[in-house]
N, CA, C and O atoms as a printed pandas DataFrame, in Angstrom:
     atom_number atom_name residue_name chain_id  residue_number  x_coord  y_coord  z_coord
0              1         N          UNK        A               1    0.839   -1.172    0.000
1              2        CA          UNK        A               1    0.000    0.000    0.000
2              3         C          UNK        A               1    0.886    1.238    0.000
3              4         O          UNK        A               1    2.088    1.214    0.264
4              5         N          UNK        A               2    0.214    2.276   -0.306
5              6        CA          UNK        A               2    1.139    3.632   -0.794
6              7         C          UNK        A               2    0.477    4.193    0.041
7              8         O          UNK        A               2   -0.644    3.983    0.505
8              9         N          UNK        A               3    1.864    5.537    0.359
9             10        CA          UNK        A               3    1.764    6.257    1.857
10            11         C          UNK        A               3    2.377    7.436    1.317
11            12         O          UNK        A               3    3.544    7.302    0.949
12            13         N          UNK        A               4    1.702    8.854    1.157
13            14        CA          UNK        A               4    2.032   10.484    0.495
14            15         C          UNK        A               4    3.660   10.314    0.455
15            16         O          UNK        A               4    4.091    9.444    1.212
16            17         N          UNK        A               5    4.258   10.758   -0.030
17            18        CA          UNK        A               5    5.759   11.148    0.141
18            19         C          UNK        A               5    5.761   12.713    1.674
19            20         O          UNK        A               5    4.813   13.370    2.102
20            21         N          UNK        A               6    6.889   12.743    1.959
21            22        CA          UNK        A               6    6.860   13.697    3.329
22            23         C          UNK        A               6    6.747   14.601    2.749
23            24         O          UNK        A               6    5.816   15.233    3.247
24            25         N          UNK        A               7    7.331   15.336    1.560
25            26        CA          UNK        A               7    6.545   16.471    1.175
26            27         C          UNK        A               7    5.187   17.009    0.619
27            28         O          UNK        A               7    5.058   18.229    0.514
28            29         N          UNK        A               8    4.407   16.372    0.341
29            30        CA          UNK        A               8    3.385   16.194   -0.300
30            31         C          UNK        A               8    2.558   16.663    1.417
31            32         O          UNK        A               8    3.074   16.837    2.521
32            33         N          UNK        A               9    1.203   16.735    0.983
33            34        CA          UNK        A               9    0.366   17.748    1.386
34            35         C          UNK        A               9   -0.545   16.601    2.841
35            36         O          UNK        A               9   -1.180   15.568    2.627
36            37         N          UNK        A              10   -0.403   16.969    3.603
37            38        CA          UNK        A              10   -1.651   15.502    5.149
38            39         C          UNK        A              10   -2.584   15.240    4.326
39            40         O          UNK        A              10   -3.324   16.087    3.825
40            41         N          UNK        A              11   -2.611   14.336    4.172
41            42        CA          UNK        A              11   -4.386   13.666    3.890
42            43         C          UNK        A              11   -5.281   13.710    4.506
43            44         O          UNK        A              11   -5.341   13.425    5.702
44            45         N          UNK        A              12   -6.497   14.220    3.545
45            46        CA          UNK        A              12   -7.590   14.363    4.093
46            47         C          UNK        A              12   -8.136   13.713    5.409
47            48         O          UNK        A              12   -7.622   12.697    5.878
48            49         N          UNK        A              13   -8.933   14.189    5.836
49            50        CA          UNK        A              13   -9.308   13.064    7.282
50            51         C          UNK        A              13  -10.544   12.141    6.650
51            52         O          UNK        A              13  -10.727   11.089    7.263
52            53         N          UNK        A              14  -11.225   12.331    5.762
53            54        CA          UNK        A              14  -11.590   11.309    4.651
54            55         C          UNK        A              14  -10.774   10.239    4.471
55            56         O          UNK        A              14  -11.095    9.107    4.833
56            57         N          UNK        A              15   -9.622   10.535    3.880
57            58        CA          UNK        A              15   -9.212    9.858    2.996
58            59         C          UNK        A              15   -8.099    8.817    4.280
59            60         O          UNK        A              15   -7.727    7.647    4.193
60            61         N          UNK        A              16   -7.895    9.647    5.158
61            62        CA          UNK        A              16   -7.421    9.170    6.519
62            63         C          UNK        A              16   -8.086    7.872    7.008
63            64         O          UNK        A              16   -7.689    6.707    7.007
64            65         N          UNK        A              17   -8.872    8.268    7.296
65            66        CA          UNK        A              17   -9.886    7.484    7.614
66            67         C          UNK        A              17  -10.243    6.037    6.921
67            68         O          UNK        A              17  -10.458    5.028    7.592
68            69         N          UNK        A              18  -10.264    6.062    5.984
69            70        CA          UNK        A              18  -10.412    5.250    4.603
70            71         C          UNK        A              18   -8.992    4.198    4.836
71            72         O          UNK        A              18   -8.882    2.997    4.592
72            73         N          UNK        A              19   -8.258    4.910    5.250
73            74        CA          UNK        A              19   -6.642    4.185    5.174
74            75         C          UNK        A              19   -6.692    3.336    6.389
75            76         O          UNK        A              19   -6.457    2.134    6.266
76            77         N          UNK        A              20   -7.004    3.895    7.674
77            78        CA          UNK        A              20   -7.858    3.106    9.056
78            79         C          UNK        A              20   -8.655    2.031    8.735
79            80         O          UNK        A              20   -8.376    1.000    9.347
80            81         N          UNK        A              21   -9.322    1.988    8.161
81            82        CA          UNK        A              21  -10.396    1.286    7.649
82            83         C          UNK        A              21   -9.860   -0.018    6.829
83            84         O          UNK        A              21  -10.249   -1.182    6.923
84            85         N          UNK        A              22   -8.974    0.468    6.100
85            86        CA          UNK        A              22   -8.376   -0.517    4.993
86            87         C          UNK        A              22   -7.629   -1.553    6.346
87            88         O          UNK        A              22   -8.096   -2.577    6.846
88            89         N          UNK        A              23   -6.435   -0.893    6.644
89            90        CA          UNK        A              23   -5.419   -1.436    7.302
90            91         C          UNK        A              23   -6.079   -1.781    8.570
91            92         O          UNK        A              23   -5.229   -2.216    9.347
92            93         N          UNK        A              24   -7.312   -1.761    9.117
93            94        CA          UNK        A              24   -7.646   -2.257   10.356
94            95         C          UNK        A              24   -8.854   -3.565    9.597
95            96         O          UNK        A              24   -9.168   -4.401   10.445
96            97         N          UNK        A              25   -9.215   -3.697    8.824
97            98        CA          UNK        A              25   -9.989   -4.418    7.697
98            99         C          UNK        A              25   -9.079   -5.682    7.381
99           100         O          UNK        A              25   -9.614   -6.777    7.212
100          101         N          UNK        A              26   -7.396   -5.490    7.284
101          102        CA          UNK        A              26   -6.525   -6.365    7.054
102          103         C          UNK        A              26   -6.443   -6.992    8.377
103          104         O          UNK        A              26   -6.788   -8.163    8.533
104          105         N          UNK        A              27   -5.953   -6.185    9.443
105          106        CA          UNK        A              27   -5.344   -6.449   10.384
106          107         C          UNK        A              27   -6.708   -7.710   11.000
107          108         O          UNK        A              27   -6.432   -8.799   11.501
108          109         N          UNK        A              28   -7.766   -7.314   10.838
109          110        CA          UNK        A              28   -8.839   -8.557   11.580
110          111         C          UNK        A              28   -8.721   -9.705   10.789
111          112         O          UNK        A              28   -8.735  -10.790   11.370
112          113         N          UNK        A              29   -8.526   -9.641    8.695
113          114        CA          UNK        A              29   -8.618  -10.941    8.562
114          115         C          UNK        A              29   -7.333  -11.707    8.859
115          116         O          UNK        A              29   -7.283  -12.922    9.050
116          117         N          UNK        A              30   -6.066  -10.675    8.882
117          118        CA          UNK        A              30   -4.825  -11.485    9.836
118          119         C          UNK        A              30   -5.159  -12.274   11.282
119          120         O          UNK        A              30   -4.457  -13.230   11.612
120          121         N          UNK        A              31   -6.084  -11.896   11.982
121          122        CA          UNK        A              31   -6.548  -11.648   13.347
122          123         C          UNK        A              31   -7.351  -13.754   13.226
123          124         O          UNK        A              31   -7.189  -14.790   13.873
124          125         N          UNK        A              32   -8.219  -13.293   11.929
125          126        CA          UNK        A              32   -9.336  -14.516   11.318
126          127         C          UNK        A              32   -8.663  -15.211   11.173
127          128         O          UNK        A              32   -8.941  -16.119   11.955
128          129         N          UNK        A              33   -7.572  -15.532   10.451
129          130        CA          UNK        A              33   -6.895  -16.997    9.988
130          131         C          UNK        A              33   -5.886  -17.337   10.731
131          132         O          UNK        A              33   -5.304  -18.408   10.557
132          133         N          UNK        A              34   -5.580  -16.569   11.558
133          134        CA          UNK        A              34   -4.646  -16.800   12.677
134          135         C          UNK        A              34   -5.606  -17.795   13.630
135          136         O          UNK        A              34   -5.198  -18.887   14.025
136          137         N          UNK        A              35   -6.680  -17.369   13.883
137          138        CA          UNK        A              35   -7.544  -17.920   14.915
138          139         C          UNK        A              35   -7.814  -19.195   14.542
139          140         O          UNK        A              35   -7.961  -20.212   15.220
140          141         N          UNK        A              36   -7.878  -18.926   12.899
141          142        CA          UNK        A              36   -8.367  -20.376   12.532
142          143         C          UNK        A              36   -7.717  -21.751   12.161
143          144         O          UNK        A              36   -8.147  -22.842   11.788
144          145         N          UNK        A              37   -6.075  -21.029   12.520
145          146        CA          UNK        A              37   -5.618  -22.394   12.053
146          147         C          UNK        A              37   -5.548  -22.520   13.872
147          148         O          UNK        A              37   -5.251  -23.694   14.089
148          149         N          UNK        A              38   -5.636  -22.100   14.632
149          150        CA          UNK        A              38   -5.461  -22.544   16.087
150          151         C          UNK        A              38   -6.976  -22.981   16.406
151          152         O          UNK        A              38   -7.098  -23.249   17.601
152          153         N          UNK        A              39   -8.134  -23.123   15.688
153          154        CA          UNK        A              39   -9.524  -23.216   15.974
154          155         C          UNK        A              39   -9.479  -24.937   15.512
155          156         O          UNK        A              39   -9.669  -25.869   16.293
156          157         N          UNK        A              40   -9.154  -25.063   13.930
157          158        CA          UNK        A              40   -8.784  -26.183   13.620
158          159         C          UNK        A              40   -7.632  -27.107   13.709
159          160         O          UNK        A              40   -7.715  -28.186   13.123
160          161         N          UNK        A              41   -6.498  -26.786   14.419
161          162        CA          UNK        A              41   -5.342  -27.360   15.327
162          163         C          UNK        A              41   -5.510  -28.110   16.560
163          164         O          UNK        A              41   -5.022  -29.201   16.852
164          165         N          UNK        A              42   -6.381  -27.255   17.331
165          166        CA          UNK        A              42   -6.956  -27.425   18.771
166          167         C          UNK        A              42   -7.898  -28.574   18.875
167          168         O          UNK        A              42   -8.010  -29.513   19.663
168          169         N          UNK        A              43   -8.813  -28.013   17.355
169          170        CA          UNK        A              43  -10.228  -29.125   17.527
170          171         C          UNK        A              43   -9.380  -30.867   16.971
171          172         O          UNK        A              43   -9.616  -31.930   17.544
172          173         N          UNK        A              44   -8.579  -30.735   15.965
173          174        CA          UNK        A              44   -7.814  -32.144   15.994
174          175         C          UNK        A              44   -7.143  -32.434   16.176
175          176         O          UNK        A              44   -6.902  -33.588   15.820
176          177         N          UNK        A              45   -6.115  -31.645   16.948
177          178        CA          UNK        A              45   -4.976  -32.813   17.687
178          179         C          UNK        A              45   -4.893  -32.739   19.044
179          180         O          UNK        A              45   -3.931  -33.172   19.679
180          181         N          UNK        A              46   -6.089  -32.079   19.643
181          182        CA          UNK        A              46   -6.431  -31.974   21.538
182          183         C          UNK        A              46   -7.704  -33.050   21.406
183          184         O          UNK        A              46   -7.909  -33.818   22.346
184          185         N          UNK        A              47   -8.704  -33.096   20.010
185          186        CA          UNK        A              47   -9.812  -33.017   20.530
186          187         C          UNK        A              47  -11.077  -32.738   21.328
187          188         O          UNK        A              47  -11.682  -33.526   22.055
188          189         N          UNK        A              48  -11.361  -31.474   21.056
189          190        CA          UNK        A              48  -12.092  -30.528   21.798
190          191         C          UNK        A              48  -12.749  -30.187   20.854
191          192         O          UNK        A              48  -12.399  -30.323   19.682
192          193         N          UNK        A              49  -13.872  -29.659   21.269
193          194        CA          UNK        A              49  -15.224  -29.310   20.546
194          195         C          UNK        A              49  -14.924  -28.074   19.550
195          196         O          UNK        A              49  -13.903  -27.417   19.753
196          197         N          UNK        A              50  -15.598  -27.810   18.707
197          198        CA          UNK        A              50  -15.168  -26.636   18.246
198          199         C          UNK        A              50  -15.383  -24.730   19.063
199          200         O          UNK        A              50  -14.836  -23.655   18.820
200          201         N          UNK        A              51  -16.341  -25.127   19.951
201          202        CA          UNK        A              51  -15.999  -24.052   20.534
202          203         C          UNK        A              51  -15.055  -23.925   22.152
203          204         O          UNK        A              51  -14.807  -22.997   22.922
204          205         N          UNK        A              52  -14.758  -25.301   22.118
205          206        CA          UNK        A              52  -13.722  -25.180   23.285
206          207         C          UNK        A              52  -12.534  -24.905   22.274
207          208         O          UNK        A              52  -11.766  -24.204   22.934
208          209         N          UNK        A              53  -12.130  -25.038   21.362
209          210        CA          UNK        A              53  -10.870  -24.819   20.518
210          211         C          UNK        A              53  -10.943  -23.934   20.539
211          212         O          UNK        A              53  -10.112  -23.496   21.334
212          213         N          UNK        A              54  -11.957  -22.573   19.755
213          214        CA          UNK        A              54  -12.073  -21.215   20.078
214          215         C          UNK        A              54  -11.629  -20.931   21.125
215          216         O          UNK        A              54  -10.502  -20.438   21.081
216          217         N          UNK        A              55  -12.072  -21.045   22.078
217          218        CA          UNK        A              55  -11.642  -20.534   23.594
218          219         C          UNK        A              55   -9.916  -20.369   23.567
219          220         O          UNK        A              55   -9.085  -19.472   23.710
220          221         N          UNK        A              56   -9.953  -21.780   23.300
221          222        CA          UNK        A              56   -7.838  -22.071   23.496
222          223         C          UNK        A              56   -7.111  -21.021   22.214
223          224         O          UNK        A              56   -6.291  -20.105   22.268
224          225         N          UNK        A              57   -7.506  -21.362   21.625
225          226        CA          UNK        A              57   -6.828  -20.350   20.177
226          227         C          UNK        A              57   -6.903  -18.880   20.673
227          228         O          UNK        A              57   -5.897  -18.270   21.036
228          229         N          UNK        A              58   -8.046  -18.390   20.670
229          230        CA          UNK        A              58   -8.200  -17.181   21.256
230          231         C          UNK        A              58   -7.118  -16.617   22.477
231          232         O          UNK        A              58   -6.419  -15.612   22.348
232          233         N          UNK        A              59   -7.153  -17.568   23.775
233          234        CA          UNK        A              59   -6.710  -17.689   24.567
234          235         C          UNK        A              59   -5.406  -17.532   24.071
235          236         O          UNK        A              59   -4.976  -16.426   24.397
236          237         N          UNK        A              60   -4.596  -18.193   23.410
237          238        CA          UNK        A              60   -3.341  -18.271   23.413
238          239         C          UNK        A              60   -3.174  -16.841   22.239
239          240         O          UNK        A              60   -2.533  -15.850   22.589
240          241         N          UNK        A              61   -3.591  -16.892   21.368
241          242        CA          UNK        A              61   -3.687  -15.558   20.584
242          243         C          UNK        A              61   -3.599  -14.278   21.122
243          244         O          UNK        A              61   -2.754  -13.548   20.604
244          245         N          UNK        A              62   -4.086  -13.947   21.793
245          246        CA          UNK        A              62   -3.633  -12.770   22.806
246          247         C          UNK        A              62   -3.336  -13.026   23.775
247          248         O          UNK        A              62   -3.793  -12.357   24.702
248          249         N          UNK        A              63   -2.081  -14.530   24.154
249          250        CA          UNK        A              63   -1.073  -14.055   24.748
250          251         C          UNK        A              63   -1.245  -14.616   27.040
251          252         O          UNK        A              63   -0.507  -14.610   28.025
252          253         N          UNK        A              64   -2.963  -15.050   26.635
253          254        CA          UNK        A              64   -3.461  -15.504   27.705
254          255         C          UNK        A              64   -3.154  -16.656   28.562
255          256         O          UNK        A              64   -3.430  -16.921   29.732
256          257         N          UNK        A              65   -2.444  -17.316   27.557
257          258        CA          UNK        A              65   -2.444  -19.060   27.875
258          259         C          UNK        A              65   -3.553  -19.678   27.631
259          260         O          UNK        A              65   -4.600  -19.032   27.668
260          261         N          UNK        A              66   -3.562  -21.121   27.314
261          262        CA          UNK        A              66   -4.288  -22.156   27.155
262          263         C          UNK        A              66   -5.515  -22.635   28.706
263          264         O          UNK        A              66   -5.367  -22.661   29.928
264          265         N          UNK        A              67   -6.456  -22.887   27.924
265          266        CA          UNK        A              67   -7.768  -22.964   28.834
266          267         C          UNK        A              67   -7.536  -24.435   29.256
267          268         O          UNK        A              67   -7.053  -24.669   30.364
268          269         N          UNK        A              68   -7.879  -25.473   28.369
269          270        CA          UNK        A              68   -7.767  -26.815   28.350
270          271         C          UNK        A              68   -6.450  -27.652   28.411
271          272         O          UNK        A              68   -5.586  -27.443   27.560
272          273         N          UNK        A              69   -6.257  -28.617   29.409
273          274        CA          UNK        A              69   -5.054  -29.395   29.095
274          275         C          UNK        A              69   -4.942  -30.058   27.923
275          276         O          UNK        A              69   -5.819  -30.438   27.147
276          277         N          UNK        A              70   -3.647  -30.166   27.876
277          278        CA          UNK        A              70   -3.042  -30.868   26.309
278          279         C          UNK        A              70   -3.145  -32.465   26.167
279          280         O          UNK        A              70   -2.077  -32.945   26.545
280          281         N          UNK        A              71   -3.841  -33.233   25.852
281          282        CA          UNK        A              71   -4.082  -34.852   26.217
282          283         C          UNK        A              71   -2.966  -35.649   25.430
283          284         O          UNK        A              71   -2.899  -36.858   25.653
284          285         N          UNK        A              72   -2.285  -35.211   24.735
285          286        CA          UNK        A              72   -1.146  -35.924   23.833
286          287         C          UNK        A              72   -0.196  -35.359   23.515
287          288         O          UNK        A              72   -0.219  -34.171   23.836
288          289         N          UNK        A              73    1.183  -35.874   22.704
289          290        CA          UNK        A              73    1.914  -35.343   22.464
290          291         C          UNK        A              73    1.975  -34.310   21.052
291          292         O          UNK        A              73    2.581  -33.241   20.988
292          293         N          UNK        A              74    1.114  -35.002   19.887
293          294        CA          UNK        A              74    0.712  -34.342   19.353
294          295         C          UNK        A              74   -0.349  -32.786   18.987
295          296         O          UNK        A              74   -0.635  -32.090   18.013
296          297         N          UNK        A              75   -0.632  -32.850   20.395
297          298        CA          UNK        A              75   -1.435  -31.108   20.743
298          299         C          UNK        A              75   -0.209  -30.817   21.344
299          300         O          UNK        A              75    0.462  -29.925   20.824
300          301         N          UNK        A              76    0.138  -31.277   22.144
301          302        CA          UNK        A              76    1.413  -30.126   22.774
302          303         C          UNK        A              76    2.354  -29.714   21.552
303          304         O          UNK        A              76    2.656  -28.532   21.717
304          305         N          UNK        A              77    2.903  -30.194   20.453
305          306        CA          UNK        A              77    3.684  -29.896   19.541
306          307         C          UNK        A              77    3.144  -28.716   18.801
307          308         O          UNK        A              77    3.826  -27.803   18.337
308          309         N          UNK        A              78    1.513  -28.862   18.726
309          310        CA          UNK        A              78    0.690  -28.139   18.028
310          311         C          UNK        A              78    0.712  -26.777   18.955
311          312         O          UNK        A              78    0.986  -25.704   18.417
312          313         N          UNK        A              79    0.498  -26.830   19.967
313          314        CA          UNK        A              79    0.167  -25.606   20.859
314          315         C          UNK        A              79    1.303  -24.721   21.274
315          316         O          UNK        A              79    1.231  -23.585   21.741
316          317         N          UNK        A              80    2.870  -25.791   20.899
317          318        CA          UNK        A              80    4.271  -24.927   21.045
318          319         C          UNK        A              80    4.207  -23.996   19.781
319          320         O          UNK        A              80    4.634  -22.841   19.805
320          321         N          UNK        A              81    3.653  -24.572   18.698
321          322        CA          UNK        A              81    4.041  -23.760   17.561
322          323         C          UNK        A              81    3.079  -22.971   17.240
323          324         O          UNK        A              81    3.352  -22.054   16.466
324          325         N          UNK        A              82    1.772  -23.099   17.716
325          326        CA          UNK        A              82    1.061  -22.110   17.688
326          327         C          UNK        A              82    0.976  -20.552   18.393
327          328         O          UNK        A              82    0.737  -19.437   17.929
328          329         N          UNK        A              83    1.349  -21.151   19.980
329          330        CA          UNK        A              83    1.775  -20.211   20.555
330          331         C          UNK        A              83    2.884  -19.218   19.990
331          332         O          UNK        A              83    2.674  -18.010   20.106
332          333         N          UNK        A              84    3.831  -19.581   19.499
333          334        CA          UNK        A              84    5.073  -18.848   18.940
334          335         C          UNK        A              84    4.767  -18.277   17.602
335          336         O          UNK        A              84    5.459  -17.303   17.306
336          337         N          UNK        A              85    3.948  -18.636   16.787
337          338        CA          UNK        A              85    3.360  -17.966   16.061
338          339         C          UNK        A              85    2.234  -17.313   16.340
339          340         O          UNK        A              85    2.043  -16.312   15.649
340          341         N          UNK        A              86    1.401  -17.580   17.170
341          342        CA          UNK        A              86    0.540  -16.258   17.340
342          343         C          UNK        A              86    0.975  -15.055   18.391
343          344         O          UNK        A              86    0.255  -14.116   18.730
344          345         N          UNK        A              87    2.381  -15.326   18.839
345          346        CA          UNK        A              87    3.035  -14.579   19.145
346          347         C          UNK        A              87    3.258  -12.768   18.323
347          348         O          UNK        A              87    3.066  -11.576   18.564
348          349         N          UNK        A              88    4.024  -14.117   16.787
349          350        CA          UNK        A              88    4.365  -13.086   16.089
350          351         C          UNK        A              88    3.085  -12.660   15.285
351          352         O          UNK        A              88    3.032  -11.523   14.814
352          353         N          UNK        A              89    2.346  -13.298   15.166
353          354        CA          UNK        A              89    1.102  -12.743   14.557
354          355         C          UNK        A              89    0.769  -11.811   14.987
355          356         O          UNK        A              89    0.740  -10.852   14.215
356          357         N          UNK        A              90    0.292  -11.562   16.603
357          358        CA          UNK        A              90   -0.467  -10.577   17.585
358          359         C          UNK        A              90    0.538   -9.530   17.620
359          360         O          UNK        A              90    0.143   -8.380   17.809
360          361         N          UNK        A              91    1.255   -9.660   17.531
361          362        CA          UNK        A              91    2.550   -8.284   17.209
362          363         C          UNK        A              91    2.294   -7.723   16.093
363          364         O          UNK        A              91    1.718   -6.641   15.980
364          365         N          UNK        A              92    2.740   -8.481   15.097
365          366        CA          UNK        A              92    2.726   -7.892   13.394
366          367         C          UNK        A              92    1.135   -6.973   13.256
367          368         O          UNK        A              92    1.025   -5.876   12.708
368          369         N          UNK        A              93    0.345   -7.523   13.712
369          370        CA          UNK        A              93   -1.195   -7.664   13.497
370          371         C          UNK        A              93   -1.151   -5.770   14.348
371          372         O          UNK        A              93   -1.807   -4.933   13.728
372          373         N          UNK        A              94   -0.739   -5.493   15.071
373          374        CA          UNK        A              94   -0.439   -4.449   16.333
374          375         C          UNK        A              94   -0.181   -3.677   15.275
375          376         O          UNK        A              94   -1.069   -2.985   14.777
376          377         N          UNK        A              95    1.033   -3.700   14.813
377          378        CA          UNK        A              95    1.996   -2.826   14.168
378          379         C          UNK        A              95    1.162   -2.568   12.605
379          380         O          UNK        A              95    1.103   -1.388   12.260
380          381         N          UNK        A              96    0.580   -3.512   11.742
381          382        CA          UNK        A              96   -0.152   -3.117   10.818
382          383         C          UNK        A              96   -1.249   -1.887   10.934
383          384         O          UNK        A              96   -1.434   -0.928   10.186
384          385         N          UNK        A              97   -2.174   -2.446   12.664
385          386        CA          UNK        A              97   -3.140   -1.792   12.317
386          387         C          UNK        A              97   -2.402    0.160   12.552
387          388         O          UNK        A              97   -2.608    1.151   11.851
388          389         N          UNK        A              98   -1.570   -0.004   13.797
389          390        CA          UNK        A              98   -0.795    1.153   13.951
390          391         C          UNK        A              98   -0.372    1.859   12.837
391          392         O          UNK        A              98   -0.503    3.076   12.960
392          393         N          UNK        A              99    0.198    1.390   11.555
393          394        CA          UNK        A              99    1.421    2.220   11.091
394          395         C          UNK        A              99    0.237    3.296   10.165
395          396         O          UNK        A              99    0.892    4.166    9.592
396          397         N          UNK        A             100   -0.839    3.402    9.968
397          398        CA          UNK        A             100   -1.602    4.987    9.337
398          399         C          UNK        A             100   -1.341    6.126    9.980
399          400         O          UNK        A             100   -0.845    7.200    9.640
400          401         N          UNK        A             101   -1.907    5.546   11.299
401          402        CA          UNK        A             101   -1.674    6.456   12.391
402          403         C          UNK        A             101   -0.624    7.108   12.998
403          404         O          UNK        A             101   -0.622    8.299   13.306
404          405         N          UNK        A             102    0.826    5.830   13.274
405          406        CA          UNK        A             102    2.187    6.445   13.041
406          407         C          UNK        A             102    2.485    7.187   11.523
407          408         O          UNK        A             102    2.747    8.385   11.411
408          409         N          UNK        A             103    2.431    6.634   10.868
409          410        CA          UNK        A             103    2.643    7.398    9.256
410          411         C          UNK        A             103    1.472    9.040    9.506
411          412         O          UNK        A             103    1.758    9.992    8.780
412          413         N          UNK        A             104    0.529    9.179   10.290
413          414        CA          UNK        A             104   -0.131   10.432   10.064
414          415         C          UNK        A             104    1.288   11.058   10.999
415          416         O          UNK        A             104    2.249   11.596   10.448
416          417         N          UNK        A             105    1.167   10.859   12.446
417          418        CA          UNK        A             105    1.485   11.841   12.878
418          419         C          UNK        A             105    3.132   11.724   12.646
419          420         O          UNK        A             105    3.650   12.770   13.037
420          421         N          UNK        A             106    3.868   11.024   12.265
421          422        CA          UNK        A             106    5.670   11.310   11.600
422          423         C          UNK        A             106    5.052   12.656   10.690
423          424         O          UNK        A             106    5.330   13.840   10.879
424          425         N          UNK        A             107    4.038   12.027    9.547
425          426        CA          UNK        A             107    4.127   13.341    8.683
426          427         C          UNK        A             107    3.805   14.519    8.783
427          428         O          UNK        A             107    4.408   15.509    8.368
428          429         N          UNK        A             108    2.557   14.430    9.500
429          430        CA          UNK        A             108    2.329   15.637   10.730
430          431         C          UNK        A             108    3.206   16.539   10.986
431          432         O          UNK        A             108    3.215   17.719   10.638
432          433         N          UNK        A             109    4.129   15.813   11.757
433          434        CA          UNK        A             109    4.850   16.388   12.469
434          435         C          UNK        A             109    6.724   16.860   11.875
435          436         O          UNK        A             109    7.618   17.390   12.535
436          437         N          UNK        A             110    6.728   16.481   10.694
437          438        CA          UNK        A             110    7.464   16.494    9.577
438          439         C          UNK        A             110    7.304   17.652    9.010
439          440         O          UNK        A             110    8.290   18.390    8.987
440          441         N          UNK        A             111    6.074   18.109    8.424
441          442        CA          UNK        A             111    5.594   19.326    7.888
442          443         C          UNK        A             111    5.186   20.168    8.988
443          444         O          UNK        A             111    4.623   21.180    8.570
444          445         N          UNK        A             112    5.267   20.111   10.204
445          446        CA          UNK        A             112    5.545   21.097   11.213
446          447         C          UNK        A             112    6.552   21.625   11.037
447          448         O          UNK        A             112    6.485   22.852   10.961
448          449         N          UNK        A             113    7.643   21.112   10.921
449          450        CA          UNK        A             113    9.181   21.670   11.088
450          451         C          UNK        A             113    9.358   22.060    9.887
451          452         O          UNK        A             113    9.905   23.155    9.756
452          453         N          UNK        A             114    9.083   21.540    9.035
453          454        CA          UNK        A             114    9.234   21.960    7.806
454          455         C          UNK        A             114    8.930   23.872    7.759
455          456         O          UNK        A             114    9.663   24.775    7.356
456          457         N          UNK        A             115    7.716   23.897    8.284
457          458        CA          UNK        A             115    6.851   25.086    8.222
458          459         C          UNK        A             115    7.950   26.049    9.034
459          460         O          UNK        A             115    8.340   27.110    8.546
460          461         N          UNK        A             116    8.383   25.573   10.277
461          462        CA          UNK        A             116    9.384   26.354   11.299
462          463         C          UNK        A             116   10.493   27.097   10.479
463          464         O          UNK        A             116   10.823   28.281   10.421
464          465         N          UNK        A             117   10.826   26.253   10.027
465          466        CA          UNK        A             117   12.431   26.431    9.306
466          467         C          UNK        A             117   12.245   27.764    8.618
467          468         O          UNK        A             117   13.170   28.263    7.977
């Protein structure tokens, strides 16, 4: 996605907005398939219902820990690598929906000084 050059003029709060929208629009279906490979991970190699898997995915997705014990060795393998990836997911996912908002106010505050000088 394309972001004004620093000299070029703030974007509208329209068009601002629109960019929020986009990049927070991404950031949930990052949010969706993250959940879902821990929704369908959980439900077959713990065996748990599909909304006790929700719970655990979720759970571990932001970082909570796991609801349900692990009954095999094959969920625990599943739940090491999930965890460590929804690690980096719930980070990346942070920083996506953030960077409009960092990108407004750097430029913001870019063409402040600019103006000083």
């Amino acid at each position: 996605m394309h972001f004004e050059h620093h000299s070029s003029p703030l974007l509208s709060k329209v068009e601002f907005y629109k960019r929020v929208l986009r990049y927070g629009g991404f950031s949930l279906l990052l949010i969706g398939f993250s959940l879902g490979i821990g929704v369908v991970g959980y439900h077959f190699s713990n065996q748990l219902s599909w909304l006790d898997s929700l719970v655990n995915a979720s759970m571990i997705l932001t970082g909570m820990g796991p609801v349900d014990p692990l009954i095999n060795d094959s969920a625990k393998w599943f739940a090491s690598i999930y965890s460590i990836f929804s690690g980096v997911v719930f980070l990346s996912t942070v920083a996506v929906f953030l960077t409009p908002i960092a990108h407004r106010f750097l430029h913001k505050f870019h063409l402040d000084a600019d103006q000083k000088k």
